[in-house]
N, CA, C and O atoms as a CHARMM CRD file, in Angstrom:
* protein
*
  276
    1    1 UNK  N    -90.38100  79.79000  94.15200 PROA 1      0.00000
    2    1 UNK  CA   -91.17800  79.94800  95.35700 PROA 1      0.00000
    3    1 UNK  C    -90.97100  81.31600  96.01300 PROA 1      0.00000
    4    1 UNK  O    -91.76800  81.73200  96.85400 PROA 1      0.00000
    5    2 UNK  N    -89.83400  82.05500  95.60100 PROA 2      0.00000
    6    2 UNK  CA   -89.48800  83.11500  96.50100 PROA 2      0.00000
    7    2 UNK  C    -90.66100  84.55800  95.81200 PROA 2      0.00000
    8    2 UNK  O    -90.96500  85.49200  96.55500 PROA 2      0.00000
    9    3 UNK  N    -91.07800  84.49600  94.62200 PROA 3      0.00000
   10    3 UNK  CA   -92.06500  85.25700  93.72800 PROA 3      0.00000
   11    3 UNK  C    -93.49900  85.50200  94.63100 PROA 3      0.00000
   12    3 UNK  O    -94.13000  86.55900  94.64900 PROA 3      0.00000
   13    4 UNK  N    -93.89500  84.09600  95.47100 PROA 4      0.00000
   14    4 UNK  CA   -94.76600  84.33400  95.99600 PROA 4      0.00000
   15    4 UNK  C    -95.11600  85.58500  97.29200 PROA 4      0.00000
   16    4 UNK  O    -95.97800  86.45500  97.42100 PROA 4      0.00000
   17    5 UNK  N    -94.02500  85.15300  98.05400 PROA 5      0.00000
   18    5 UNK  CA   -94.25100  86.09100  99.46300 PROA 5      0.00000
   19    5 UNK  C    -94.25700  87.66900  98.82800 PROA 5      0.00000
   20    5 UNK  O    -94.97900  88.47500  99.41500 PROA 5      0.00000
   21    6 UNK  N    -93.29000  88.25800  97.36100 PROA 6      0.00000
   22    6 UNK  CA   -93.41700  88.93700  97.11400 PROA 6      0.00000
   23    6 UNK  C    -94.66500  89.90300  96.44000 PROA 6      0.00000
   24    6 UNK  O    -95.00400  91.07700  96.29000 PROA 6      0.00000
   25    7 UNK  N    -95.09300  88.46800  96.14500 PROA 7      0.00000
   26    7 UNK  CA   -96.62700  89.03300  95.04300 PROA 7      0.00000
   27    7 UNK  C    -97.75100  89.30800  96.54600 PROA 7      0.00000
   28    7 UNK  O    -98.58800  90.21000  96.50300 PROA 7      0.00000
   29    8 UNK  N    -97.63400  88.58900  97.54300 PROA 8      0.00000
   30    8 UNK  CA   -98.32400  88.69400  98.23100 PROA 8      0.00000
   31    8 UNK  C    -97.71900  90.30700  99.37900 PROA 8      0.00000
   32    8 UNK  O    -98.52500  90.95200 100.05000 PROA 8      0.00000
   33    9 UNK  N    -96.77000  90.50600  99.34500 PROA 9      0.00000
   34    9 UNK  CA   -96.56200  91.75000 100.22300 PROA 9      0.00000
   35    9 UNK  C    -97.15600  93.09100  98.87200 PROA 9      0.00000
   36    9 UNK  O    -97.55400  94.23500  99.09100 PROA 9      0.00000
   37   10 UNK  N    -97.02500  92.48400  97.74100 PROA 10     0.00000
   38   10 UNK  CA   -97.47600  93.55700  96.92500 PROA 10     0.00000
   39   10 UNK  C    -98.64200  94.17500  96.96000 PROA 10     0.00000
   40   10 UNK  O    -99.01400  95.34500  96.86200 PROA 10     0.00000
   41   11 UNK  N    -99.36500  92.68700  97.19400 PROA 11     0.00000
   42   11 UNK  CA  -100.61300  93.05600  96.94800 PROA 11     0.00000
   43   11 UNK  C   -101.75700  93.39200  98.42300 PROA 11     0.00000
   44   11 UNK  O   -102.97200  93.58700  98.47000 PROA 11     0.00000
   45   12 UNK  N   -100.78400  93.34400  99.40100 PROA 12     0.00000
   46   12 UNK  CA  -100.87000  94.34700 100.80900 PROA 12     0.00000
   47   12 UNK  C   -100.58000  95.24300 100.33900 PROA 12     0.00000
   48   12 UNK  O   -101.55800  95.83700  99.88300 PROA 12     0.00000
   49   13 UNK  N    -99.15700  95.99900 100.08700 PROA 13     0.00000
   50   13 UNK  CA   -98.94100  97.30500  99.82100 PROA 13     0.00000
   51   13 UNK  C   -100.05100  98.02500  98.89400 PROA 13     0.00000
   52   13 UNK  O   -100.60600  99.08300  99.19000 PROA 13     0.00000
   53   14 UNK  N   -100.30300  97.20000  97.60900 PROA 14     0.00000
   54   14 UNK  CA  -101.68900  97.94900  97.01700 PROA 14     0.00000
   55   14 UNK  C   -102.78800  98.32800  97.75900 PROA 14     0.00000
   56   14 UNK  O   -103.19600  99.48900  97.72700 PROA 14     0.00000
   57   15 UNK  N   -103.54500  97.07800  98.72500 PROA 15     0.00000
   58   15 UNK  CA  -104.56200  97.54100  99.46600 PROA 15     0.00000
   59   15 UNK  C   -104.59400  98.54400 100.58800 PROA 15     0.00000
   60   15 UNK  O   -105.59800  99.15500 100.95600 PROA 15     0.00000
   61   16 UNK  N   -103.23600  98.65600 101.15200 PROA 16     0.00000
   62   16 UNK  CA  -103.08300  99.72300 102.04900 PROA 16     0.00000
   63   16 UNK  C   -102.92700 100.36600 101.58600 PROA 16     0.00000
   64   16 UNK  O   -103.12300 101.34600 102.30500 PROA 16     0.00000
   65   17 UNK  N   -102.47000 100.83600 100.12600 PROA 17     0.00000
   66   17 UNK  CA  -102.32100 102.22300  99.56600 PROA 17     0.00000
   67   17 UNK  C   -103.74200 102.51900  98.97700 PROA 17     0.00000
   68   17 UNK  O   -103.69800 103.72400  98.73100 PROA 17     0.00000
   69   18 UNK  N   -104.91000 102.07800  98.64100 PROA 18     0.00000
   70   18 UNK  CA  -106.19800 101.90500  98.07300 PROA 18     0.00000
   71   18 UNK  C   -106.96200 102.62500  99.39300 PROA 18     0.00000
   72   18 UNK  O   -107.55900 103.70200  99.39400 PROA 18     0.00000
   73   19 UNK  N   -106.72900 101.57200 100.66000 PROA 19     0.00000
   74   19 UNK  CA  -106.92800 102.66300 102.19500 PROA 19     0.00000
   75   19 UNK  C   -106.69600 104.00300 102.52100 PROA 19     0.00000
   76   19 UNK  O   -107.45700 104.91600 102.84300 PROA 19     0.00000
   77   20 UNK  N   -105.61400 103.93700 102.38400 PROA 20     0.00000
   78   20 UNK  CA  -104.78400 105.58100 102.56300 PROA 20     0.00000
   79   20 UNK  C   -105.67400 106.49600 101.59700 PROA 20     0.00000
   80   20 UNK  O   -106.24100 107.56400 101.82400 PROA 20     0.00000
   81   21 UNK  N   -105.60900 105.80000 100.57200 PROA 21     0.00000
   82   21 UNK  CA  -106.42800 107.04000  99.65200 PROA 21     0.00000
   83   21 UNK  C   -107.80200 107.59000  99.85800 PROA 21     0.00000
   84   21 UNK  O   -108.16900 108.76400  99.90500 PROA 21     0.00000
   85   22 UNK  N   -108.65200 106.19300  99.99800 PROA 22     0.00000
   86   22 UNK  CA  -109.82600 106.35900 100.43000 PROA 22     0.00000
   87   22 UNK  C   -110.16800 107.24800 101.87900 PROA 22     0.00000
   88   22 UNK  O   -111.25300 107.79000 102.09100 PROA 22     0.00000
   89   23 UNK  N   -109.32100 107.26300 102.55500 PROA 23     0.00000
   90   23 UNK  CA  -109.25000 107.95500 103.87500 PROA 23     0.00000
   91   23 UNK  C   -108.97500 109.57800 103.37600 PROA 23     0.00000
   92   23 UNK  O   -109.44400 110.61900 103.83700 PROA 23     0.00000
   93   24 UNK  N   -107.92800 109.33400 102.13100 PROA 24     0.00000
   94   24 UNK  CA  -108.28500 110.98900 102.20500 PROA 24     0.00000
   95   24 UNK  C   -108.47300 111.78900 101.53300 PROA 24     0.00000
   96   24 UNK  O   -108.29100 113.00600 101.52500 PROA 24     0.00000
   97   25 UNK  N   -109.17800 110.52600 100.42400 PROA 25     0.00000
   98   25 UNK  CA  -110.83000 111.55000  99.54600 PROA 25     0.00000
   99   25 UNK  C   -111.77600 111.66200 100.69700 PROA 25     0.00000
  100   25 UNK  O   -112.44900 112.69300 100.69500 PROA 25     0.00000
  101   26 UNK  N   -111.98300 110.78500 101.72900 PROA 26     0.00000
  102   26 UNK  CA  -113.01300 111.04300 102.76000 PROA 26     0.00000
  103   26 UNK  C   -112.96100 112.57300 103.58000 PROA 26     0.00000
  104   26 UNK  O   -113.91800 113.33300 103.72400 PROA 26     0.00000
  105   27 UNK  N   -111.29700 112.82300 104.15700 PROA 27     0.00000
  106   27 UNK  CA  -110.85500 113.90400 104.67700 PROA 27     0.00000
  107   27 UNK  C   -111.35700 115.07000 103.91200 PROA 27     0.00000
  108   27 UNK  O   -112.21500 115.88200 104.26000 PROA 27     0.00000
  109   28 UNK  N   -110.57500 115.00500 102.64200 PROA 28     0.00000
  110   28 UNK  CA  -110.93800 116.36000 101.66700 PROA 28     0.00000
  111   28 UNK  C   -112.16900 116.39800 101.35400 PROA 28     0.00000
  112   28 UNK  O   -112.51000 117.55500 101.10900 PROA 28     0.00000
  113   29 UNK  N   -113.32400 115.35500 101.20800 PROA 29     0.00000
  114   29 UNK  CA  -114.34400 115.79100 101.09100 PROA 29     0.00000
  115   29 UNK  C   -115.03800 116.77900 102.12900 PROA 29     0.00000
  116   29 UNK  O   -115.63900 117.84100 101.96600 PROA 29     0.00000
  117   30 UNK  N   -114.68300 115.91900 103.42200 PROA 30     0.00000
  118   30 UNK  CA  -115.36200 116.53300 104.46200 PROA 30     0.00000
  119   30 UNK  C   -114.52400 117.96200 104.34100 PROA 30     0.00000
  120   30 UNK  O   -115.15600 118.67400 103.56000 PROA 30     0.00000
  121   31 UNK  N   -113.54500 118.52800 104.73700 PROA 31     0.00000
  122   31 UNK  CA  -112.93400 119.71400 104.75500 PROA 31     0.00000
  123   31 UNK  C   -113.29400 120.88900 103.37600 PROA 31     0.00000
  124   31 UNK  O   -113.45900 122.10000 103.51800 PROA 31     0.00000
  125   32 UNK  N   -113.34400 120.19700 102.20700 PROA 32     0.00000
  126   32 UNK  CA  -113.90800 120.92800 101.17400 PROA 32     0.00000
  127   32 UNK  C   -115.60300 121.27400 102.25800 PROA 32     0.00000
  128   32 UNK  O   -116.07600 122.40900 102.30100 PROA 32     0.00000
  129   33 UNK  N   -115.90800 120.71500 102.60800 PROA 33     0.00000
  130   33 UNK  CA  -117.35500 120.48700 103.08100 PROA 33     0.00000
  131   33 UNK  C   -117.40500 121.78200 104.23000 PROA 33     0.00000
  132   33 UNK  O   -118.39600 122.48200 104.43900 PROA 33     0.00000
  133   34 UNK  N   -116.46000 121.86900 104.71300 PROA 34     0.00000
  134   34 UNK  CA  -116.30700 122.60800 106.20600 PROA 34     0.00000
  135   34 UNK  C   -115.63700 124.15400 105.54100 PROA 34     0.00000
  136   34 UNK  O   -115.99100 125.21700 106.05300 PROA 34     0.00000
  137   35 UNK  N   -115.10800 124.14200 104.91100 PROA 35     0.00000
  138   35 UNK  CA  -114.59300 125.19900 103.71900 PROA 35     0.00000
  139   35 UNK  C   -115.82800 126.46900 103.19600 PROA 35     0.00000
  140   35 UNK  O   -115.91900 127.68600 103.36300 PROA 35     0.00000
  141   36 UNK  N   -116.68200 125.38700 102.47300 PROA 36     0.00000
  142   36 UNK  CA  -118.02800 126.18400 101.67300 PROA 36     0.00000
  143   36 UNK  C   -118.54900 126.40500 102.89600 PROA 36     0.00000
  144   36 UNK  O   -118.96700 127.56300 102.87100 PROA 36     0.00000
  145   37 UNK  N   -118.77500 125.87300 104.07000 PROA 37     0.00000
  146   37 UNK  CA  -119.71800 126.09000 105.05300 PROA 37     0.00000
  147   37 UNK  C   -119.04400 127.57700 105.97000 PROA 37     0.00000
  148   37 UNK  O   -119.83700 128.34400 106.51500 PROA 37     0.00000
  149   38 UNK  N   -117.82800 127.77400 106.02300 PROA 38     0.00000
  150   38 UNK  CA  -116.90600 128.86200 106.36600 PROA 38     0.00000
  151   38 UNK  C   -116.60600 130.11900 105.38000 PROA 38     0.00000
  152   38 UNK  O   -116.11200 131.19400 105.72100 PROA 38     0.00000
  153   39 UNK  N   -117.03300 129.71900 104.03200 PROA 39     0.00000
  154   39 UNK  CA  -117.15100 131.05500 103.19600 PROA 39     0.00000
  155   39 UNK  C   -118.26200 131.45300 103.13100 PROA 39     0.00000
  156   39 UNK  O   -118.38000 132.65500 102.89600 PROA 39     0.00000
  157   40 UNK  N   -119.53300 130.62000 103.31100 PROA 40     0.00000
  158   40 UNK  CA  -120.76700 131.19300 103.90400 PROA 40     0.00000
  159   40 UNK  C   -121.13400 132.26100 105.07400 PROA 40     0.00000
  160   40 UNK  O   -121.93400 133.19400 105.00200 PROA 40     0.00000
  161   41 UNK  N   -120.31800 131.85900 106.17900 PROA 41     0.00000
  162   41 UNK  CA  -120.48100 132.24500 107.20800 PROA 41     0.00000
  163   41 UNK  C   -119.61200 133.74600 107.60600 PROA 41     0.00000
  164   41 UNK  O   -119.85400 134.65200 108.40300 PROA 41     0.00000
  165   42 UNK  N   -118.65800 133.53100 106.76700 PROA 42     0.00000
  166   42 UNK  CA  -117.87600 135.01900 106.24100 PROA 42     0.00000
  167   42 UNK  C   -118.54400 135.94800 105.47400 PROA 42     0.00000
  168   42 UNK  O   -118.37100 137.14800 105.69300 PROA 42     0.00000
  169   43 UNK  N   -119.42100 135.48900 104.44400 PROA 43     0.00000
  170   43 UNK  CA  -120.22900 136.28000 103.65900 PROA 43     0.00000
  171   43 UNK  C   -121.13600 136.79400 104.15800 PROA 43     0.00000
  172   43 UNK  O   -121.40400 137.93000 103.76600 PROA 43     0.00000
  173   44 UNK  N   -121.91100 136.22800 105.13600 PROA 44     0.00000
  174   44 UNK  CA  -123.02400 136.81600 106.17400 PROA 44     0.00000
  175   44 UNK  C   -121.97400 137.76800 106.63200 PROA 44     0.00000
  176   44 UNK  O   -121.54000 138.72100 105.98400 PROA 44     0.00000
  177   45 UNK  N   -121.49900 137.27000 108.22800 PROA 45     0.00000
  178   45 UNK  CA  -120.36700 138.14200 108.71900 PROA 45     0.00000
  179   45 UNK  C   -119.84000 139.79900 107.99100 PROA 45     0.00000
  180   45 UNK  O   -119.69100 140.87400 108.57100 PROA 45     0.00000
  181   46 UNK  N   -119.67600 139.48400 106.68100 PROA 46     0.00000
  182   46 UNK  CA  -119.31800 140.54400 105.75200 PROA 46     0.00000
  183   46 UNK  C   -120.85300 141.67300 105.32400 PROA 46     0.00000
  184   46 UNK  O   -120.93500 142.87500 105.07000 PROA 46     0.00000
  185   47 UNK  N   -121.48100 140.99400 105.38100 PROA 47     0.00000
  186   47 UNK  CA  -123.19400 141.54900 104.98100 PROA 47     0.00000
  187   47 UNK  C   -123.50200 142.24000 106.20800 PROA 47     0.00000
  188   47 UNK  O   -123.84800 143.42200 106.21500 PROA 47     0.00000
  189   48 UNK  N   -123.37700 141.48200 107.32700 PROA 48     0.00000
  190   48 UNK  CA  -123.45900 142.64000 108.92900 PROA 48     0.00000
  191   48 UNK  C   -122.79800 143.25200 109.14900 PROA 48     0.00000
  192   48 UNK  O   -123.07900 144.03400 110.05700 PROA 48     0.00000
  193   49 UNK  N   -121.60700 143.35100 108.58100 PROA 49     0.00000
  194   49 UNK  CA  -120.32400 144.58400 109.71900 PROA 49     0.00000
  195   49 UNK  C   -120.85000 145.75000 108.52600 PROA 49     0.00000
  196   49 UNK  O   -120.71500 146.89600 108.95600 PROA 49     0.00000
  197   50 UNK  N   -121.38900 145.68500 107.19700 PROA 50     0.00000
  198   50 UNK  CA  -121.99200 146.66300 105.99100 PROA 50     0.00000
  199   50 UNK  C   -123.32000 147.36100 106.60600 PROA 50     0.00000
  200   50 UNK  O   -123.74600 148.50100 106.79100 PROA 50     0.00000
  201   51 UNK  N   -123.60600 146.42300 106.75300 PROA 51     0.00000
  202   51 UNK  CA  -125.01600 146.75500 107.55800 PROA 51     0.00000
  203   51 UNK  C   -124.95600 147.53700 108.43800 PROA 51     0.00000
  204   51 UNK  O   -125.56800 148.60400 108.47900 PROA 51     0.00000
  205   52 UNK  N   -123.91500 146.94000 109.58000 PROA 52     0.00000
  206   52 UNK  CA  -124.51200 147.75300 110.93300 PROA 52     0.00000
  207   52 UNK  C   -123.22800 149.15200 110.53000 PROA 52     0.00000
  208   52 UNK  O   -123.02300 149.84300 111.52800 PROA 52     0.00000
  209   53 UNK  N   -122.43700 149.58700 109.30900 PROA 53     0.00000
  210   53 UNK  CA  -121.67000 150.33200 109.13200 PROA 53     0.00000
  211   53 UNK  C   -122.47000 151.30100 108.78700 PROA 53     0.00000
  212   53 UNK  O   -122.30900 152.38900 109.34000 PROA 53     0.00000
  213   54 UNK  N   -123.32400 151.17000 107.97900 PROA 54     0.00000
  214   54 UNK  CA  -124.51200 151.91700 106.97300 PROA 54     0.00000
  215   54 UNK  C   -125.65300 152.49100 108.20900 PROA 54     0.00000
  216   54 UNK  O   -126.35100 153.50200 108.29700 PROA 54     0.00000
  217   55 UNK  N   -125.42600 151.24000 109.11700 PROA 55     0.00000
  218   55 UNK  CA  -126.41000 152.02600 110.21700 PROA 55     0.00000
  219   55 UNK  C   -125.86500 153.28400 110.97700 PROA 55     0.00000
  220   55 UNK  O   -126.36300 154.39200 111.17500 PROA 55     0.00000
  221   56 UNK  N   -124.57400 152.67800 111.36300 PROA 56     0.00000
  222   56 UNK  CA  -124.11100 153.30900 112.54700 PROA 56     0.00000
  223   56 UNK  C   -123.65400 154.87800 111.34900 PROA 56     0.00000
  224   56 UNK  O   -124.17800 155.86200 111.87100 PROA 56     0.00000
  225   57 UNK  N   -123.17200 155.14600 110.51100 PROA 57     0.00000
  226   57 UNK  CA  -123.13600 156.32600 109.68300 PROA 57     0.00000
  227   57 UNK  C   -124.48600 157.37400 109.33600 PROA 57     0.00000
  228   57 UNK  O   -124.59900 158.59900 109.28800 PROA 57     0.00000
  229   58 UNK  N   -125.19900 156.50900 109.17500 PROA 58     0.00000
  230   58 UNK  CA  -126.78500 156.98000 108.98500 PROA 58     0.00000
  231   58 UNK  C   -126.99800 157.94100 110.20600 PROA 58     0.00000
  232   58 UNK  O   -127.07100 159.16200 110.06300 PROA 58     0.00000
  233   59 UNK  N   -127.12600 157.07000 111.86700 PROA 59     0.00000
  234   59 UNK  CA  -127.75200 157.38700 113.19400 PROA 59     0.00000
  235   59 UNK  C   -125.71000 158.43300 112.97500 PROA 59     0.00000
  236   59 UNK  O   -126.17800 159.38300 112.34800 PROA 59     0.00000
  237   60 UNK  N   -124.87200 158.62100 113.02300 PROA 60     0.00000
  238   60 UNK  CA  -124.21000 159.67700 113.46200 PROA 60     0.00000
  239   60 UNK  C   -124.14700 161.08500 112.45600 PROA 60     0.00000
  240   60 UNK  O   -123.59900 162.15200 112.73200 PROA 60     0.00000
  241   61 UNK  N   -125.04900 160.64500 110.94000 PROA 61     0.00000
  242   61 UNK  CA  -125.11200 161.80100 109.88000 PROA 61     0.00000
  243   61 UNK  C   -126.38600 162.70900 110.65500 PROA 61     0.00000
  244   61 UNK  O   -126.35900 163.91100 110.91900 PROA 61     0.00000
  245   62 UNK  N   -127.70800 161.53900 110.97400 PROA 62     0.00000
  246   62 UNK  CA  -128.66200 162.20300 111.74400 PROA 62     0.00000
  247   62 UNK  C   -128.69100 162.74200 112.87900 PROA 62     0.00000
  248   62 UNK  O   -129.56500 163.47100 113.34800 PROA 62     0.00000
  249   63 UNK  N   -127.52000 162.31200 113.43600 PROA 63     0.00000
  250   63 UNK  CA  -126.91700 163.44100 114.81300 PROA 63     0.00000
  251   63 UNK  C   -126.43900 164.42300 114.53600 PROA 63     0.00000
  252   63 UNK  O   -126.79600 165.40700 115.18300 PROA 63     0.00000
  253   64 UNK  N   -125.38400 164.60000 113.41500 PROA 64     0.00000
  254   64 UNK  CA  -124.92300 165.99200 112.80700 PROA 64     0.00000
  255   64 UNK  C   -126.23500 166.69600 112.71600 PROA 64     0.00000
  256   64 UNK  O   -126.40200 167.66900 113.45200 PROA 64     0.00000
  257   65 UNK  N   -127.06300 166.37400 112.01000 PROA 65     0.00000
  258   65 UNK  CA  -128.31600 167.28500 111.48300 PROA 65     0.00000
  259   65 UNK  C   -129.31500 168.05300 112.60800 PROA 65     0.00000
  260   65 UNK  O   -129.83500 169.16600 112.68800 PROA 65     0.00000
  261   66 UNK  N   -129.29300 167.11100 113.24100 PROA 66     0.00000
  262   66 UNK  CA  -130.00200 167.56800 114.69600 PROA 66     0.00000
  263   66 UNK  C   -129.62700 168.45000 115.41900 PROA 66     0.00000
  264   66 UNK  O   -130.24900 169.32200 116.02600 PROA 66     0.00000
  265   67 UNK  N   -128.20800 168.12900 115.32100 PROA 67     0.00000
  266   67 UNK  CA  -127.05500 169.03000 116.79400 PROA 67     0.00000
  267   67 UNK  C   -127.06800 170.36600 115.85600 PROA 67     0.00000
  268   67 UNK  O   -126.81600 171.40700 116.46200 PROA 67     0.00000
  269   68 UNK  N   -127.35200 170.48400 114.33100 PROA 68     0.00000
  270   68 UNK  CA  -126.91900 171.74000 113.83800 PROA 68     0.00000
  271   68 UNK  C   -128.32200 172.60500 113.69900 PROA 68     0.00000
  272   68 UNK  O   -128.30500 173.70200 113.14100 PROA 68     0.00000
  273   69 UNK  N   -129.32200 172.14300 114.14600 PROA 69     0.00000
  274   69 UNK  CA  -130.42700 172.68800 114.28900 PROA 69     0.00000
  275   69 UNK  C   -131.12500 172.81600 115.36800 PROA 69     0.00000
  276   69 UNK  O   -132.21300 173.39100 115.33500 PROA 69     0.00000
């Protein structure tokens, strides 16, 4: 009789460990999720500071040219 209470705390410990897990394939999905959405937003970010670098070099090369004429 004593086999039982044990088979039965076991088979809690399985389902709460089946929980736990499921909770944090849920986590890592979402965070993988929040991840790609943050290397996106860096890659833009990275595309404008080029941009407005290329600008701002351009408008101070065309000030050299001006001021020397």
């Amino acid at each position: 009789m004593q086999y039982l209470p044990i088979a039965l705390q076991k088979e809690r410990d399985l389902e709460l460990a089946a929980r736990i897990g499921q909770s944090l394939l849920k986590q890592n999905q979402e965070l993988t999720a929040r991840n790609e959405m943050l290397d996106e937003q860096l890659e833009i970010a990275k595309e404008e500071v080029k941009t407005n670098f290329m600008i701002h070099t351009c408008a101070v090369g065309l000030e050299d040219m001006i001021c020397a004429y």
